[in-house]
KETI-656726 format. One record per residue (C-alpha): residue number from 1; x, y, z. Coordinates in Angstrom, 1 decimal, decimal comma. Layout:
BEGIN
seq:NUM; c1:X; c2:Y; c3:Z
...
REM end
This chain:
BEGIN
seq:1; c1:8,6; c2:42,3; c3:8,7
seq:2; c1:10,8; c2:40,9; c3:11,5
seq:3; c1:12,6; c2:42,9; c3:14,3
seq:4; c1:16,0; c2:42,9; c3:13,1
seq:5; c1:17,2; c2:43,6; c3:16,9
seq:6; c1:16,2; c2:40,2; c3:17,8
seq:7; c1:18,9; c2:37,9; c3:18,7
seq:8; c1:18,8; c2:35,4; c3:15,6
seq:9; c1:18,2; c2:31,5; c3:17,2
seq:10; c1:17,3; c2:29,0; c3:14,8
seq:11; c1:17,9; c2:28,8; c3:10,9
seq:12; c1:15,2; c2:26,8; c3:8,9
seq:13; c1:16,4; c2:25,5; c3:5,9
seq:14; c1:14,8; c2:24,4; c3:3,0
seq:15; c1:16,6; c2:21,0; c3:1,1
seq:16; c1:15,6; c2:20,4; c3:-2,7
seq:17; c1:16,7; c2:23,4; c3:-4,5
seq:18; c1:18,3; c2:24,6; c3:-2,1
seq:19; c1:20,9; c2:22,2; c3:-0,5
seq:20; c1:20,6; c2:20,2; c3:-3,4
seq:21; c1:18,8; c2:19,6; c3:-6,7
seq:22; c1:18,8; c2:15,6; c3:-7,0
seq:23; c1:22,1; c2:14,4; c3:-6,3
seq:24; c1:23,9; c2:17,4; c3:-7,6
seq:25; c1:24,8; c2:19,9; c3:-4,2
seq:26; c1:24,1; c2:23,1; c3:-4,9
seq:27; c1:27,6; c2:25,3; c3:-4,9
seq:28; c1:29,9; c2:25,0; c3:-1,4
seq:29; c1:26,5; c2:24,4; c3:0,3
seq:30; c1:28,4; c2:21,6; c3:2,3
seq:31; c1:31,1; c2:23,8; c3:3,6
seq:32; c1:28,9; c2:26,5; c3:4,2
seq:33; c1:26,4; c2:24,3; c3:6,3
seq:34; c1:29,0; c2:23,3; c3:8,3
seq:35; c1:29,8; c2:27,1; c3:8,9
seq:36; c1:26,6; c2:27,5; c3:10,0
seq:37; c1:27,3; c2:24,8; c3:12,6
seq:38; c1:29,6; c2:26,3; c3:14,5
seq:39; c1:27,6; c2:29,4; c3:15,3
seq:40; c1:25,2; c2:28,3; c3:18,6
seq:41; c1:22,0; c2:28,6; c3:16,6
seq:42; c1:19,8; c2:25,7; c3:16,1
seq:43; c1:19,1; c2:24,0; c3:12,5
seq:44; c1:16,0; c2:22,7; c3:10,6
seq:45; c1:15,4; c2:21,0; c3:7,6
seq:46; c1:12,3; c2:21,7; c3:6,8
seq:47; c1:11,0; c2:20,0; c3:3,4
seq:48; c1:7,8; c2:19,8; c3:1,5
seq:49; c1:9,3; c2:17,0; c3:-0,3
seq:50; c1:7,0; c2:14,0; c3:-0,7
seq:51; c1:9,0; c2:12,1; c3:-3,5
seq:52; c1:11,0; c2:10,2; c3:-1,0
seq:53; c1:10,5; c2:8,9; c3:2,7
seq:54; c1:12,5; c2:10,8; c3:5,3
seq:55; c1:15,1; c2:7,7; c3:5,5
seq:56; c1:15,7; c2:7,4; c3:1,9
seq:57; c1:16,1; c2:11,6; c3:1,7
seq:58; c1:18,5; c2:11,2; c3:5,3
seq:59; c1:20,6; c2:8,7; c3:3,4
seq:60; c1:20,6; c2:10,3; c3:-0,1
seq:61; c1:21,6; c2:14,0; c3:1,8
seq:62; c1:24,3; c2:11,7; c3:3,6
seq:63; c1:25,8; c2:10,2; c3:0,7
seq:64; c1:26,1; c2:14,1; c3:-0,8
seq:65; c1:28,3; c2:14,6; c3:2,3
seq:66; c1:25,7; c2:16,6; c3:4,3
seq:67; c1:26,8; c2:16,2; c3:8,4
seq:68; c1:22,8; c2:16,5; c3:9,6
seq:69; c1:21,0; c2:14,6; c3:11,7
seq:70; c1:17,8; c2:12,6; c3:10,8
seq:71; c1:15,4; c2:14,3; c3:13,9
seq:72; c1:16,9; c2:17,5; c3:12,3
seq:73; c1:14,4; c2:17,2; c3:9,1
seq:74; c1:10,9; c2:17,9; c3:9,5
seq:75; c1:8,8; c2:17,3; c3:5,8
seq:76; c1:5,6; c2:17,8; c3:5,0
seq:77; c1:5,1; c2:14,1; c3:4,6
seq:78; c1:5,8; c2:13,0; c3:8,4
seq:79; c1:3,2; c2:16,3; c3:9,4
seq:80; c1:0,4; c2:13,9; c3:7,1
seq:81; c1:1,2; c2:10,9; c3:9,0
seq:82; c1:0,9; c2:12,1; c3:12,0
seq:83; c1:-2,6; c2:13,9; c3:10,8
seq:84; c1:-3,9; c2:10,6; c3:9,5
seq:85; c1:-2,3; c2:8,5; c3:13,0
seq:86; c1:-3,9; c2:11,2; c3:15,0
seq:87; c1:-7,5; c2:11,5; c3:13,3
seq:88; c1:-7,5; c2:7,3; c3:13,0
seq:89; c1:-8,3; c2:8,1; c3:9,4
seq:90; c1:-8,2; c2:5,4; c3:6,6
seq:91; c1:-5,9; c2:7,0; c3:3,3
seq:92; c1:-6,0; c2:6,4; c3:-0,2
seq:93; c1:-2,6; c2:7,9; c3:-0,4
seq:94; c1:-1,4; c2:9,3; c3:-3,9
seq:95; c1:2,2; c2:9,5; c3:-2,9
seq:96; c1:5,0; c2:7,8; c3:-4,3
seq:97; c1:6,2; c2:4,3; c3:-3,6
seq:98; c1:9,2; c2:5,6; c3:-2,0
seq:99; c1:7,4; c2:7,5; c3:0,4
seq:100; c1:4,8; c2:5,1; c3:1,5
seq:101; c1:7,2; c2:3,6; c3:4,2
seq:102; c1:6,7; c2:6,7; c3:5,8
seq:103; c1:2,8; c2:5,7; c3:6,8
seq:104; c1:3,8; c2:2,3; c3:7,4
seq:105; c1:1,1; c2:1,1; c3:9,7
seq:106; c1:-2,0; c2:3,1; c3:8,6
seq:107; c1:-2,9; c2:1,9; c3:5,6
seq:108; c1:-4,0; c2:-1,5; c3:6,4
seq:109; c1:-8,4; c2:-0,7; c3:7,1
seq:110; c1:-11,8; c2:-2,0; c3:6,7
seq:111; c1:-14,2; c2:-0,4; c3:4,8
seq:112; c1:-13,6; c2:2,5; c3:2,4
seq:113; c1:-11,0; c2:5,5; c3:2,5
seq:114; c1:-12,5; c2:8,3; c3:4,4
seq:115; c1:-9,4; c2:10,8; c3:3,2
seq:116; c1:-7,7; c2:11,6; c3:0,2
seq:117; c1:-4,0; c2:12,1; c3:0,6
seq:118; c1:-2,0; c2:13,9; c3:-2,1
seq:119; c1:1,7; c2:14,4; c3:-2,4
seq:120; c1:4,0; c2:14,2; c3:-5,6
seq:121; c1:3,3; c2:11,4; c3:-7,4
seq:122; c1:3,5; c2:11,1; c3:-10,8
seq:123; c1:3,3; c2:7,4; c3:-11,5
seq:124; c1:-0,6; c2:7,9; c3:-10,0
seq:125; c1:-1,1; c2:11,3; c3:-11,7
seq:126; c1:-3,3; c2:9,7; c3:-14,7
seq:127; c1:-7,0; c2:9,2; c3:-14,8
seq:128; c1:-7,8; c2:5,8; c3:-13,1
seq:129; c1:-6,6; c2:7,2; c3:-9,8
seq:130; c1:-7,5; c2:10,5; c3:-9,8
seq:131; c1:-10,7; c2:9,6; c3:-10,7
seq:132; c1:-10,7; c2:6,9; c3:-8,0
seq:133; c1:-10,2; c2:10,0; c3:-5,6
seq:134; c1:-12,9; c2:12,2; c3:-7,0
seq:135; c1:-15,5; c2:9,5; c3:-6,2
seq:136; c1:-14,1; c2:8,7; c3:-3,0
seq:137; c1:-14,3; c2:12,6; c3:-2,3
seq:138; c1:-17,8; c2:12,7; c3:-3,7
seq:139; c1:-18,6; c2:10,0; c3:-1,2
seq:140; c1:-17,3; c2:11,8; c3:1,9
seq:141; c1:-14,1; c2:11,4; c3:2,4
seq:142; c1:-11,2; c2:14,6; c3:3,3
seq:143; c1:-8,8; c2:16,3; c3:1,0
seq:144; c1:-5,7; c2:16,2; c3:2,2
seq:145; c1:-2,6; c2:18,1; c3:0,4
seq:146; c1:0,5; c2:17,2; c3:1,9
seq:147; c1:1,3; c2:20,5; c3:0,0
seq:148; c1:0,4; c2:22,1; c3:-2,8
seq:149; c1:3,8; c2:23,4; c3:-5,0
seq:150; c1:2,6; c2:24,1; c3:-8,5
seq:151; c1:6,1; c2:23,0; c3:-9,7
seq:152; c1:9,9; c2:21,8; c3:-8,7
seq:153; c1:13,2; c2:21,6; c3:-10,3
seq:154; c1:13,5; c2:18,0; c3:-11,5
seq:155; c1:16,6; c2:15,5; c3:-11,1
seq:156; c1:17,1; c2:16,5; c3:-14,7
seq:157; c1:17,4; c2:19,5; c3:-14,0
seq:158; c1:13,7; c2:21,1; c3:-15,4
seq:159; c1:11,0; c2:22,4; c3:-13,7
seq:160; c1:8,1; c2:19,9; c3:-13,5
seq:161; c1:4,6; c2:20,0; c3:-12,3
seq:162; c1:4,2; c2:20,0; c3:-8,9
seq:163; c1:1,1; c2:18,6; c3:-6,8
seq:164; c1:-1,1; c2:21,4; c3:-6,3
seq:165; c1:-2,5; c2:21,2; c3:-10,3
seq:166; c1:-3,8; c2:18,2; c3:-9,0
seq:167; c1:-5,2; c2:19,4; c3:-5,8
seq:168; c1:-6,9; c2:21,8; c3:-7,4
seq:169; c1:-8,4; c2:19,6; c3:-10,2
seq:170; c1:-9,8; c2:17,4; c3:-7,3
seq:171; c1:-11,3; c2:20,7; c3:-5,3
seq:172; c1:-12,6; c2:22,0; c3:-8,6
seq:173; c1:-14,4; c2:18,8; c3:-9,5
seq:174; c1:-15,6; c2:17,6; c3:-6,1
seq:175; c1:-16,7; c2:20,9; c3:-5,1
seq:176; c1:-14,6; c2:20,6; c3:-1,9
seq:177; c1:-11,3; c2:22,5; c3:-0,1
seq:178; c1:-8,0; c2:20,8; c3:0,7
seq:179; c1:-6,7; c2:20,9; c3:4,1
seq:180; c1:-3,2; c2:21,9; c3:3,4
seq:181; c1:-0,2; c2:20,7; c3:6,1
seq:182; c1:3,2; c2:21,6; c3:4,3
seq:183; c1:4,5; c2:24,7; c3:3,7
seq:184; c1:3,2; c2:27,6; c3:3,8
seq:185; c1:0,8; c2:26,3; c3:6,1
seq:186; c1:1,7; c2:27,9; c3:9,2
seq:187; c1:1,7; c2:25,0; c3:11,8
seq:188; c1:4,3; c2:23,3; c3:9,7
seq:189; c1:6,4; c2:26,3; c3:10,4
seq:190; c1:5,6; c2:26,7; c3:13,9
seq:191; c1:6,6; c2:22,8; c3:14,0
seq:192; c1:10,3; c2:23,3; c3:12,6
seq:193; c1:10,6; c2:26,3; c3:14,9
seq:194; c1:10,2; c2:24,2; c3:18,0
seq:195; c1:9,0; c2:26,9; c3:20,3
seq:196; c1:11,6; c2:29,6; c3:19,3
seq:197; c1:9,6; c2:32,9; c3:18,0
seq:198; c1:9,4; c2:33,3; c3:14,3
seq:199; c1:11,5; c2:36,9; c3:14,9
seq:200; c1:14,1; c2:35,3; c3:16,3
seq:201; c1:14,5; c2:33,1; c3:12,9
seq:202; c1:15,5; c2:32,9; c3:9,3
seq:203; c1:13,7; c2:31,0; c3:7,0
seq:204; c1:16,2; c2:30,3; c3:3,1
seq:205; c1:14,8; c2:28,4; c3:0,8
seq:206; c1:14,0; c2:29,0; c3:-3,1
seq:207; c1:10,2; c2:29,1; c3:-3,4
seq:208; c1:9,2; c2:32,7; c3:-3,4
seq:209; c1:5,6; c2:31,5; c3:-2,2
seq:210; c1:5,8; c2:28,1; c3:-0,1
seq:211; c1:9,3; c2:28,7; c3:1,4
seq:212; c1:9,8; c2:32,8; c3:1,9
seq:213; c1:6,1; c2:34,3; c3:1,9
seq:214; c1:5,0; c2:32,1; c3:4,7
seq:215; c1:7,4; c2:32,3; c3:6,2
seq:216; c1:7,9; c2:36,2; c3:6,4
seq:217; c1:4,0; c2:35,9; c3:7,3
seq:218; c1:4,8; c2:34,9; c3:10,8
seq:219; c1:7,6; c2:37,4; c3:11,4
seq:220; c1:11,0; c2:35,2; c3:10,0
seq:221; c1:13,2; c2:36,5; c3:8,0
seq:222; c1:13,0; c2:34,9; c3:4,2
seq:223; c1:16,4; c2:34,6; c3:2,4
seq:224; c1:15,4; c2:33,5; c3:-1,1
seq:225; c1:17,7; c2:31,4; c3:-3,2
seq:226; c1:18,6; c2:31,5; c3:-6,9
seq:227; c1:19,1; c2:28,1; c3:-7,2
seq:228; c1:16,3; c2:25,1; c3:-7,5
seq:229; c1:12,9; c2:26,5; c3:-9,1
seq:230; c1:13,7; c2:29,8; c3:-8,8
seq:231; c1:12,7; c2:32,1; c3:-11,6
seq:232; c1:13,7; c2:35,8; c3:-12,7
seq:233; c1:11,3; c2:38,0; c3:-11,3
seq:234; c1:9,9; c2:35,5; c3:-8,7
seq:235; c1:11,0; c2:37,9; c3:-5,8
seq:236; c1:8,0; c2:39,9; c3:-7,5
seq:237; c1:5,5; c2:37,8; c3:-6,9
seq:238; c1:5,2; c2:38,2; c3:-2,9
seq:239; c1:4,8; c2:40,9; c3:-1,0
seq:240; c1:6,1; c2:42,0; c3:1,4
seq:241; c1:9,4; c2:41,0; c3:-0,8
seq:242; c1:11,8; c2:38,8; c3:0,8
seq:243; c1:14,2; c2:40,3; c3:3,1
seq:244; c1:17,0; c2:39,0; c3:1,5
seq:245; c1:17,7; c2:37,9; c3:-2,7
seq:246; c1:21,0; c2:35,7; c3:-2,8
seq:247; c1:22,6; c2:33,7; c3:-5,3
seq:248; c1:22,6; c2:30,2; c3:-3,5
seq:249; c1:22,7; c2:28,9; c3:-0,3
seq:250; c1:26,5; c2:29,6; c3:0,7
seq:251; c1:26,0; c2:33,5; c3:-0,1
seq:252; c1:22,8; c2:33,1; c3:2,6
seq:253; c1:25,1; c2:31,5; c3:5,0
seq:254; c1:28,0; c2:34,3; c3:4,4
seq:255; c1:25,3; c2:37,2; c3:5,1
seq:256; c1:24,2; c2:35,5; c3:8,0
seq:257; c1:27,4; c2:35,3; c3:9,6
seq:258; c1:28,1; c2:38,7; c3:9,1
seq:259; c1:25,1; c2:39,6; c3:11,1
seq:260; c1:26,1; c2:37,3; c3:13,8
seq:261; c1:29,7; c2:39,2; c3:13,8
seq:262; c1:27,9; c2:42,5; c3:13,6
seq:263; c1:25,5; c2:41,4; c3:17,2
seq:264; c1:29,2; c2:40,1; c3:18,5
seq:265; c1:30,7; c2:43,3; c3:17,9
seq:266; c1:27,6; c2:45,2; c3:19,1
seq:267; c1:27,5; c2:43,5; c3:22,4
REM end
């Protein structure tokens, strides 16, 4: 666990589920980022969404009255464009058509797909493609999971399947391993932290495994959220368990500010 004496420097924060569940803001989580704000402690967003390019979620978290910045979110989907701009490789991308802007530019190839690019998408869940992928796999090409969530809270408010059940039916029938680049892949978190170390950080978000467990693997702090996916008992499910359990985002902020008070003081 982290070094509580550390002076606290960057907050990463998760968005769906957390900030928000679709368009619906999750309770004072505007007012209390914005509390946040006015401490000196750098921000990220850091998203394993994959439904949405990072524009269209900028502008949707925008319109819900969020004050961020758009170089302030780092997702899961940017880390798998750069992997496939940086390896020169040629996708067959299951991702959604909103998110496909995000790799403008590297999808236009000769030849065959060498790589097999997974993120949510469940208008290409269904047999044609997925069986499209398992031959192109057979043939060669990479796995890549742009992560691998087994499930998320829904705009209609359920929890749906994720894409890892679909990862893992291509690894099972391929006989092959995904390279995995969201979270909890640790890269993706030494990415949002920029350089600052993981004990001088806090890590909220409301997957026990994806958001707080890797997190709290490289020394952060994990404040989970009972908001988004969450499920009774989920705080169970990882150990070490997360450092702190909170009803929603704006209690995380209020316990973090206290701390911040309590160094002040201190000092």
């Amino acid at each position: 666990m982290a070094n509580r004496s550390r002076i606290l420097k960057t907050v990463l924060i998760d968005l769906s589920g957390t900030l928000h569940i679709g368009n619906e803001i999750t309770p004072s989580a505007v007012e209390a980022l914005e509390k946040l704000r006015q401490k000196n402690l750098k921000i990220k967003f850091v998203t394993n969404t994959t439904k949405e390019s990072r524009r269209i979620l900028f502008e949707r978290l925008c319109k819900l009255g969020f004050k961020i910045r758009d170089d302030e979110i780092w997702s899961s989907l940017w880390a798998a464009r750069d992997t496939v701009a940086c390896r020169s490789l040629k996708p067959f991308l299951l991702v959604s058509s909103e998110a496909l802007e995000d790799f403008k530019g590297l999808t236009e190839f000769e030849g065959e797909p060498n790589a097999v690019v997974v993120g949510l998408a469940p208008e290409h869940f269904h047999y044609e493609s997925l069986n499209k992928a398992f031959r192109l796999l057979l043939d060669g090409a990479s796995l890549i999971a742009i992560h691998e969530a087994r499930y998320y809270k829904s705009d209609n408010n359920q929890l749906a399947l994720g894409p890892g059940p679909f990862v893992k039916a291509l690894e099972y029938a391929a006989s092959c391993k995904a390279e995995v680049l969201g979270k909890p892949c640790p890269a993706f978190f030494r990415t949002g932290l920029e350089g600052v170390d993981a004990e001088e950080a806090i890590m909220i978000g409301d997957d026990a495994r994806d958001d707080i467990q890797g997190a709290q693997a490289l020394g952060m702090r994990g404040y989970l959220v009972k908001t988004g996916k969450y499920r009774e008992g989920d705080e169970n499910k990882i150990n070490p368990p997360p450092y702190r359990i909170v009803d929603n985002f704006a209690a995380a902020v209020e316990d973090i500010l206290k701390e911040l008070t309590n160094q002040e003081v201190s000092a």
